[in-house]
Backbone atoms as SQL, in Angstrom:
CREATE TABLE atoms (id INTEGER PRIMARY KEY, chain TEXT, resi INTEGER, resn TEXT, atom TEXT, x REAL, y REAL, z REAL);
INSERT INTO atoms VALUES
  (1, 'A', 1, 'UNK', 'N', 8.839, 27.809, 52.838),
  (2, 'A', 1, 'UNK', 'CA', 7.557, 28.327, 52.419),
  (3, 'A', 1, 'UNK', 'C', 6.613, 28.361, 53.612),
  (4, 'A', 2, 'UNK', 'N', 7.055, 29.319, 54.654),
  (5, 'A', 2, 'UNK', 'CA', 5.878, 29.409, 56.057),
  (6, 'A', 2, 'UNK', 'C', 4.959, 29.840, 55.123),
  (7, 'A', 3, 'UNK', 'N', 5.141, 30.663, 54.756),
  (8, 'A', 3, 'UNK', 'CA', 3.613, 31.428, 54.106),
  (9, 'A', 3, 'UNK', 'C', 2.747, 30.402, 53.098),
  (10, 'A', 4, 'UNK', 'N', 1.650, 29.704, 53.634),
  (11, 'A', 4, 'UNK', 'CA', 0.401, 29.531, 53.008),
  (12, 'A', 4, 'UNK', 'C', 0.166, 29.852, 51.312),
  (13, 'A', 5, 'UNK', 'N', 0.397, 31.463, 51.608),
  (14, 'A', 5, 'UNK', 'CA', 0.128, 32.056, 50.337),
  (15, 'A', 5, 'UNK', 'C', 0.688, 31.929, 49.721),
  (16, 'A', 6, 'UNK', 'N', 2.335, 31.463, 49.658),
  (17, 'A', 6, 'UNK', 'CA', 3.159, 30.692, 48.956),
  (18, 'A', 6, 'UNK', 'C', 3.035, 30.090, 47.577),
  (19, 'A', 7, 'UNK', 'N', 2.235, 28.687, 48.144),
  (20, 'A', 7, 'UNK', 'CA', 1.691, 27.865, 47.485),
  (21, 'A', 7, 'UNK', 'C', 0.686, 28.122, 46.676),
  (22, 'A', 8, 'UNK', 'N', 0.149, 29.440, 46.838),
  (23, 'A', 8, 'UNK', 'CA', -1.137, 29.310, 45.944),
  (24, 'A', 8, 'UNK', 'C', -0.510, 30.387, 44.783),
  (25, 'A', 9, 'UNK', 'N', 0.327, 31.278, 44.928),
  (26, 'A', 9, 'UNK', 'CA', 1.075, 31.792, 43.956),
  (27, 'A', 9, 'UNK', 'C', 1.130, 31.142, 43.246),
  (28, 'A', 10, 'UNK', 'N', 2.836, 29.962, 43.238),
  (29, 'A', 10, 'UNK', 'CA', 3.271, 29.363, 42.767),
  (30, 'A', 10, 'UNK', 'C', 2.610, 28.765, 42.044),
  (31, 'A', 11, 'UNK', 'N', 1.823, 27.786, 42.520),
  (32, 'A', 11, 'UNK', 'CA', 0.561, 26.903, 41.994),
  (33, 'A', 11, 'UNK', 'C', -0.071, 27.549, 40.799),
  (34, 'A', 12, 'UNK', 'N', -0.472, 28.902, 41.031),
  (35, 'A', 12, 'UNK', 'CA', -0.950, 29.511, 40.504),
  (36, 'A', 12, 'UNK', 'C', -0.154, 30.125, 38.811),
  (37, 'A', 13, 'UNK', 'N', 0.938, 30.729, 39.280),
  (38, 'A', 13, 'UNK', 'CA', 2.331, 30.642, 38.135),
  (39, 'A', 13, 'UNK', 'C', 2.296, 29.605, 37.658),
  (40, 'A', 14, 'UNK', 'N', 2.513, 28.572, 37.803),
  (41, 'A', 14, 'UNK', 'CA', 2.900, 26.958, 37.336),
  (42, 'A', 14, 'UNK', 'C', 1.741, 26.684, 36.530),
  (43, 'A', 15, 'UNK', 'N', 0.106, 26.738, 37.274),
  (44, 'A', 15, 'UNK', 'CA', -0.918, 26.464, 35.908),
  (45, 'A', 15, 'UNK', 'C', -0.808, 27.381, 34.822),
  (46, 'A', 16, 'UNK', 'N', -0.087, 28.836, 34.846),
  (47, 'A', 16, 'UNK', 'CA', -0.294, 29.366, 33.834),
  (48, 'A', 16, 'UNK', 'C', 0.607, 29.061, 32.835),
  (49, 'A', 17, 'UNK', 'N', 1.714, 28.819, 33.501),
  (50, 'A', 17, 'UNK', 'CA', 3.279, 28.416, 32.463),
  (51, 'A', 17, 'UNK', 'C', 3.044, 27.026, 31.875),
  (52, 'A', 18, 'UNK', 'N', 2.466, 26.417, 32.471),
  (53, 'A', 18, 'UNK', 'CA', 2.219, 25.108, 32.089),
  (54, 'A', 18, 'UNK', 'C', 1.124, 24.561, 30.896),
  (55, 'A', 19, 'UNK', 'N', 0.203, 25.554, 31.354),
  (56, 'A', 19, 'UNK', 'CA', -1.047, 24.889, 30.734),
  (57, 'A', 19, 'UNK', 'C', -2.027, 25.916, 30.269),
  (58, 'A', 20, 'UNK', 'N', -1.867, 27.485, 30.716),
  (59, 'A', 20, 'UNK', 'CA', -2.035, 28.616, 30.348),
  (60, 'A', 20, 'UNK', 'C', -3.720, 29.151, 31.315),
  (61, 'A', 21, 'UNK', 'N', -3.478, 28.282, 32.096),
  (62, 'A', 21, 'UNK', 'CA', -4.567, 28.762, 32.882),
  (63, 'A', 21, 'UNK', 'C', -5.000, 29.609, 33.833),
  (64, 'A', 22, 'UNK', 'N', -5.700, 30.169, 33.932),
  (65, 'A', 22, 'UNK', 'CA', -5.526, 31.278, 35.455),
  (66, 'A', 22, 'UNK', 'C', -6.293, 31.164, 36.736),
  (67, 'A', 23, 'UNK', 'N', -6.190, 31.524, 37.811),
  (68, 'A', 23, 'UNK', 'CA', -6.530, 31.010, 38.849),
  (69, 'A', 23, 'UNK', 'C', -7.356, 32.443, 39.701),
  (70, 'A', 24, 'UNK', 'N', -8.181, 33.050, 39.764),
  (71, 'A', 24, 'UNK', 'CA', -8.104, 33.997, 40.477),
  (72, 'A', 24, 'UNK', 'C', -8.526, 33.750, 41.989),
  (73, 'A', 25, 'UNK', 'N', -8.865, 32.736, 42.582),
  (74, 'A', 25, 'UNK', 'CA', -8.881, 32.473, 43.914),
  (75, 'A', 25, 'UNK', 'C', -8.832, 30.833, 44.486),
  (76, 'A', 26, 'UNK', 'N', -7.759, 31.091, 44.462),
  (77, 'A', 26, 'UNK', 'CA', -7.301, 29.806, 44.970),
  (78, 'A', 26, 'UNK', 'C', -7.407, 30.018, 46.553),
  (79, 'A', 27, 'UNK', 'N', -7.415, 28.740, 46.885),
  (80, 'A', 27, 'UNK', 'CA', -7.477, 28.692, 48.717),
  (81, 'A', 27, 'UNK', 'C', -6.396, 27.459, 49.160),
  (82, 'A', 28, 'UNK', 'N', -6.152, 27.645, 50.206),
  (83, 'A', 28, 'UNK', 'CA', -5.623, 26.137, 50.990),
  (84, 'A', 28, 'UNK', 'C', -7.179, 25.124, 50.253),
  (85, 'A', 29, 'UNK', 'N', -7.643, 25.323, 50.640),
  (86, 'A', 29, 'UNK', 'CA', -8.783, 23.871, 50.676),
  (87, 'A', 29, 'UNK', 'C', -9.299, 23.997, 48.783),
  (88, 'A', 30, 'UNK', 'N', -9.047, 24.681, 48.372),
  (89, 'A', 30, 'UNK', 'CA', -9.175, 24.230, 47.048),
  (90, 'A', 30, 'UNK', 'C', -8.797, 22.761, 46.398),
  (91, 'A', 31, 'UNK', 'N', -9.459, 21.850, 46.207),
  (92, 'A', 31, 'UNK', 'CA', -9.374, 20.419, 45.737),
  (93, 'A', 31, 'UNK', 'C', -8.641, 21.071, 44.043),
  (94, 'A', 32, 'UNK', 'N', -7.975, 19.997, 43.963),
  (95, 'A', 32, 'UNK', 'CA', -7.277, 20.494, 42.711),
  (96, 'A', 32, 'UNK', 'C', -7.778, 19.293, 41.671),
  (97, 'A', 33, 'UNK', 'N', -8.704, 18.388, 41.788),
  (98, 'A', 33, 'UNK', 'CA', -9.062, 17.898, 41.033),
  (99, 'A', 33, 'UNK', 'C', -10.168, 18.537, 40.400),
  (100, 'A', 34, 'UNK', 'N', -11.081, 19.777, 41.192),
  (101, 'A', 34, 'UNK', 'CA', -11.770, 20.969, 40.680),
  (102, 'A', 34, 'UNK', 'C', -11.012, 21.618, 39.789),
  (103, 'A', 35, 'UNK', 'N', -10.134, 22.106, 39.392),
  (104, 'A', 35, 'UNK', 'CA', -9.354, 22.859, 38.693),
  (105, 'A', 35, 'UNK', 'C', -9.863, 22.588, 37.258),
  (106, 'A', 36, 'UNK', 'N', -10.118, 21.747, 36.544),
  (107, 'A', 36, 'UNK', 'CA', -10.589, 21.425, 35.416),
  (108, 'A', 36, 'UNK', 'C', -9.012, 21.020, 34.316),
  (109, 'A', 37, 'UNK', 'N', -8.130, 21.012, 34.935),
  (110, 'A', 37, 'UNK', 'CA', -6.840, 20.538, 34.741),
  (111, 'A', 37, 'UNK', 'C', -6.747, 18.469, 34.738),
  (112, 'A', 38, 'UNK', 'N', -6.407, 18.725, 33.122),
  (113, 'A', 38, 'UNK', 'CA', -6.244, 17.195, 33.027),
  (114, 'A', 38, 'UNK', 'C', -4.627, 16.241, 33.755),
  (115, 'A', 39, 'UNK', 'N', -4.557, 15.399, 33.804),
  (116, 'A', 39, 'UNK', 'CA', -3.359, 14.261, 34.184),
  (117, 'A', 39, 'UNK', 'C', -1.565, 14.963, 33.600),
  (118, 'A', 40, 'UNK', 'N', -2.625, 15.231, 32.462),
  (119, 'A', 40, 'UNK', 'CA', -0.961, 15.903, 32.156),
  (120, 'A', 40, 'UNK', 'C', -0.530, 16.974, 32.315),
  (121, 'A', 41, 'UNK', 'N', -1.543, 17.655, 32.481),
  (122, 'A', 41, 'UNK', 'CA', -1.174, 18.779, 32.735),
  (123, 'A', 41, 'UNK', 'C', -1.135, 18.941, 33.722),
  (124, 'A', 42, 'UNK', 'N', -1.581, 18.643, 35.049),
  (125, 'A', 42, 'UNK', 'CA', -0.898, 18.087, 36.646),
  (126, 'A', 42, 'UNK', 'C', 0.255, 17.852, 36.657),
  (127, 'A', 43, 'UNK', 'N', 1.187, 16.928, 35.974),
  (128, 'A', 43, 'UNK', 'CA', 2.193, 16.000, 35.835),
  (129, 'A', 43, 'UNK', 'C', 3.405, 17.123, 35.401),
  (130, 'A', 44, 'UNK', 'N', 3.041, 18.138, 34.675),
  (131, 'A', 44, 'UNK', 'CA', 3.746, 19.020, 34.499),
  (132, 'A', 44, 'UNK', 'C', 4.059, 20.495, 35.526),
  (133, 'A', 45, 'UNK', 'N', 3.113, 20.435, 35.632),
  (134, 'A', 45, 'UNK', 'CA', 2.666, 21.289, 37.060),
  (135, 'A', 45, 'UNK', 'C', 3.884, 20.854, 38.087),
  (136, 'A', 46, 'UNK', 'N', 3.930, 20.189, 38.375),
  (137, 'A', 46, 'UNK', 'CA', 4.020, 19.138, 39.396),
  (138, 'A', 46, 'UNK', 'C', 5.527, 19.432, 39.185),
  (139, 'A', 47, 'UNK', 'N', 6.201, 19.248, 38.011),
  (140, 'A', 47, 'UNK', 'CA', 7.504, 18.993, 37.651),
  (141, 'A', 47, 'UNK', 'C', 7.983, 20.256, 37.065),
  (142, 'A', 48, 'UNK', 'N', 7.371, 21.410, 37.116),
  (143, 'A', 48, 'UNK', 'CA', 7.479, 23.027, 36.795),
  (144, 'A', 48, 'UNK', 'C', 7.680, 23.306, 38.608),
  (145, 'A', 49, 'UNK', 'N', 7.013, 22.764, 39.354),
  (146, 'A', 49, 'UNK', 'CA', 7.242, 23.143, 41.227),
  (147, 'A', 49, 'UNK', 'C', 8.235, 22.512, 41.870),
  (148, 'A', 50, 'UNK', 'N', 8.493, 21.015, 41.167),
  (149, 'A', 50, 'UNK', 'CA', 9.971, 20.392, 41.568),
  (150, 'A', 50, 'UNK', 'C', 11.106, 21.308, 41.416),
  (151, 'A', 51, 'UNK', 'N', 11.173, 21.830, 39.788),
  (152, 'A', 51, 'UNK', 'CA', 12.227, 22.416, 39.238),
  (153, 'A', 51, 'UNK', 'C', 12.599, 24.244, 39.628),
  (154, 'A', 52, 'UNK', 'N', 10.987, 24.467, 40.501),
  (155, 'A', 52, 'UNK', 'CA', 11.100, 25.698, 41.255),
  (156, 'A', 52, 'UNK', 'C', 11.748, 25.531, 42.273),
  (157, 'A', 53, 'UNK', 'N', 11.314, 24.208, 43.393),
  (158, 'A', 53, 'UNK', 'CA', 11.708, 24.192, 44.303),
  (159, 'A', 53, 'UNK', 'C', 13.204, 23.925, 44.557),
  (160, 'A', 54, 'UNK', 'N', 13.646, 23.084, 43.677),
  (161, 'A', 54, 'UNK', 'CA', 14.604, 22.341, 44.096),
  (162, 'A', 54, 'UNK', 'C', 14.378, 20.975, 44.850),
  (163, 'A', 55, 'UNK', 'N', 13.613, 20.139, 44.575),
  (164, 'A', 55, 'UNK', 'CA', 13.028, 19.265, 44.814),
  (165, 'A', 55, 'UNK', 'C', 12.330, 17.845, 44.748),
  (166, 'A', 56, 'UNK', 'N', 12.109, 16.722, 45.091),
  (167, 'A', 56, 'UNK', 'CA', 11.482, 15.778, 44.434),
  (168, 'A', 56, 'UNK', 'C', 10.093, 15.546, 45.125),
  (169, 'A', 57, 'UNK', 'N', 8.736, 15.597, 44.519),
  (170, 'A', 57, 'UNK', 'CA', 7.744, 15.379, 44.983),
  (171, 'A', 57, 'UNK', 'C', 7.678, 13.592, 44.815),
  (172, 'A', 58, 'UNK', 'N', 7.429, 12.912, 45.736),
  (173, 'A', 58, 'UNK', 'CA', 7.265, 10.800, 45.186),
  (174, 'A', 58, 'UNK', 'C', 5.748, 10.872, 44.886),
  (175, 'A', 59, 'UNK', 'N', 6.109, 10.163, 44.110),
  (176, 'A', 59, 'UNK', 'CA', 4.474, 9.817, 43.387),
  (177, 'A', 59, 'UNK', 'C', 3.613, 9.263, 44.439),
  (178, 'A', 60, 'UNK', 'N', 3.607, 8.229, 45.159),
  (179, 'A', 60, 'UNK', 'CA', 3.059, 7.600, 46.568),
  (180, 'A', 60, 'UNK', 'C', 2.561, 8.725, 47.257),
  (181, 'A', 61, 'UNK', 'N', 3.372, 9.773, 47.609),
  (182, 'A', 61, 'UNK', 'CA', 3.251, 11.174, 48.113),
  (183, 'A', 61, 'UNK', 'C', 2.025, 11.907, 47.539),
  (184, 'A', 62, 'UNK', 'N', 2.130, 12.136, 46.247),
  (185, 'A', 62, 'UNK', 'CA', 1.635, 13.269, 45.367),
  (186, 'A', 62, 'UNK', 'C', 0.038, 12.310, 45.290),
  (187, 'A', 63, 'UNK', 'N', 0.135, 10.769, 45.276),
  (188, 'A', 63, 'UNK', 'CA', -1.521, 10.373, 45.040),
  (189, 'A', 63, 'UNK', 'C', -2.344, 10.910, 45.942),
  (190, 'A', 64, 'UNK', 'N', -1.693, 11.082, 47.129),
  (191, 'A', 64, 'UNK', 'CA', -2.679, 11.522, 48.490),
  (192, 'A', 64, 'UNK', 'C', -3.373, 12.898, 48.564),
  (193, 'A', 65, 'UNK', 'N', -2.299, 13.762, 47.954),
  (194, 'A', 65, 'UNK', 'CA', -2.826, 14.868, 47.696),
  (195, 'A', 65, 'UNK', 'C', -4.274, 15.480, 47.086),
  (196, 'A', 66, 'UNK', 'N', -5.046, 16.434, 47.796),
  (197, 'A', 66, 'UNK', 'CA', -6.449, 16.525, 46.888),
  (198, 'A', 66, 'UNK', 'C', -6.496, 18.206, 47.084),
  (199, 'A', 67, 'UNK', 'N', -5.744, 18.747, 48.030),
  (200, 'A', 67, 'UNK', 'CA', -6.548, 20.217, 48.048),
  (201, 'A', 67, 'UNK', 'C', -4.083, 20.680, 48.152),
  (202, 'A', 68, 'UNK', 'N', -4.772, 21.747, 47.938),
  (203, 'A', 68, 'UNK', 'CA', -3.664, 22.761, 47.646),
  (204, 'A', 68, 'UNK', 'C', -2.646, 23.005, 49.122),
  (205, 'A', 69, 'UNK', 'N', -3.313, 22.549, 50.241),
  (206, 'A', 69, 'UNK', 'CA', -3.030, 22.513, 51.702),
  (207, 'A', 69, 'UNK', 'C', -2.545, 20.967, 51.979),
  (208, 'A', 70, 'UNK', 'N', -2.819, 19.978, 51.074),
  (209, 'A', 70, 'UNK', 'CA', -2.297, 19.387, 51.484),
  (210, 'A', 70, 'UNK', 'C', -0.760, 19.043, 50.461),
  (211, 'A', 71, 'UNK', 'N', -1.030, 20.045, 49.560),
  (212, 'A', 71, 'UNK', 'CA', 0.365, 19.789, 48.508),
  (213, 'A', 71, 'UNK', 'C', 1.367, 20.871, 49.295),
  (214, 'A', 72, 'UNK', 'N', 0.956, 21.581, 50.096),
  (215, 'A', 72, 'UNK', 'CA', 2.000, 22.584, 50.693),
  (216, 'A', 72, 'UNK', 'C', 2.716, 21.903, 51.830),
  (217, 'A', 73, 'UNK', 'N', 1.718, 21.116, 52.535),
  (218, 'A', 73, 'UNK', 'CA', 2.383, 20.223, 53.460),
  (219, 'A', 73, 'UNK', 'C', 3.613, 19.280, 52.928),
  (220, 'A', 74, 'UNK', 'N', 3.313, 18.445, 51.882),
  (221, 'A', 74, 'UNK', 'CA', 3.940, 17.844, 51.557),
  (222, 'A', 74, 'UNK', 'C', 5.203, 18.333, 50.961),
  (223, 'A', 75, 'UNK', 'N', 5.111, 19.505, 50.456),
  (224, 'A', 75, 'UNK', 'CA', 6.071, 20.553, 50.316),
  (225, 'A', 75, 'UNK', 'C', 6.929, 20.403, 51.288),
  (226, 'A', 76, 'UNK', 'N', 6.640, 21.258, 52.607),
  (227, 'A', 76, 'UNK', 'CA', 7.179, 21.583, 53.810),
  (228, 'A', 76, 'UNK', 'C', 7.907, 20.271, 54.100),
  (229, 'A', 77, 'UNK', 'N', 6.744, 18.804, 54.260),
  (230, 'A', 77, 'UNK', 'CA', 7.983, 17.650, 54.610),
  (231, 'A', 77, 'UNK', 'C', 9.095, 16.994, 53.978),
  (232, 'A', 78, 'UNK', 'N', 9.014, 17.593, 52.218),
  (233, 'A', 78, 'UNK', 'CA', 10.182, 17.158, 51.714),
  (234, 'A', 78, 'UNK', 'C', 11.358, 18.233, 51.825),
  (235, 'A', 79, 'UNK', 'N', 11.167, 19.551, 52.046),
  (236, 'A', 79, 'UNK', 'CA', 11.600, 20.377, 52.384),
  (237, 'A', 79, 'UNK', 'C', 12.542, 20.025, 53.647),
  (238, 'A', 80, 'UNK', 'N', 12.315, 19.423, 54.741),
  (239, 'A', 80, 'UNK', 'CA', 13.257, 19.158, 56.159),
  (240, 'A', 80, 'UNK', 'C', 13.859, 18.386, 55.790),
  (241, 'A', 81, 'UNK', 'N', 15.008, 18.540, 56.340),
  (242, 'A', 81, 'UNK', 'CA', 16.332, 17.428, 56.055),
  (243, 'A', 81, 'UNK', 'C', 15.724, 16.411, 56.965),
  (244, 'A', 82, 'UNK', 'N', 16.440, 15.037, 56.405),
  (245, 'A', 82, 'UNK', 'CA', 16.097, 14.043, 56.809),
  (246, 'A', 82, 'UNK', 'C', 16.777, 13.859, 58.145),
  (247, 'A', 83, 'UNK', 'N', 16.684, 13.051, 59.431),
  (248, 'A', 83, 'UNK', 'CA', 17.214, 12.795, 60.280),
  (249, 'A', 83, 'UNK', 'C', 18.216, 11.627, 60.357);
């Protein structure tokens, strides 16, 4: 996922499948605790982008997260094989 815009798709797909919400401008720096999206419906989110990705997001991981740039990062580093 080089592309930025990636993430805000997806993100974007995922609140709607999830929770039926729509997004019309999302950014990297969008805080996603703005979203007006409750715990669970994060939690699902979350596990609708695992099951896109192919992937495990760690919870330790996912607390740090606050804007949409930094969930893409974290993307990208579970994404590299480990050394």
């Amino acid at each position: 996922m080089e592309n930025p815009d990636n993430i805000l798709s997806l993100f974007s797909k995922a609140a709607f499948e999830v929770n039926g919400k729509t997004f019309d401008k999302l950014l990297p720096s969008t805080v996603i605790a703005s979203l007006g999206m409750d715990s669970v419906a994060l939690m699902e989110l979350i596990g609708y982008l695992e099951e896109q990705l192919h992937l495990r997001l760690p919870d330790e991981e996912l607390s740090k997260v606050q804007t949409l740039a930094d969930l893409d990062a974290l993307i990208q580093r579970m994404r590299k094989p480990a050394l």
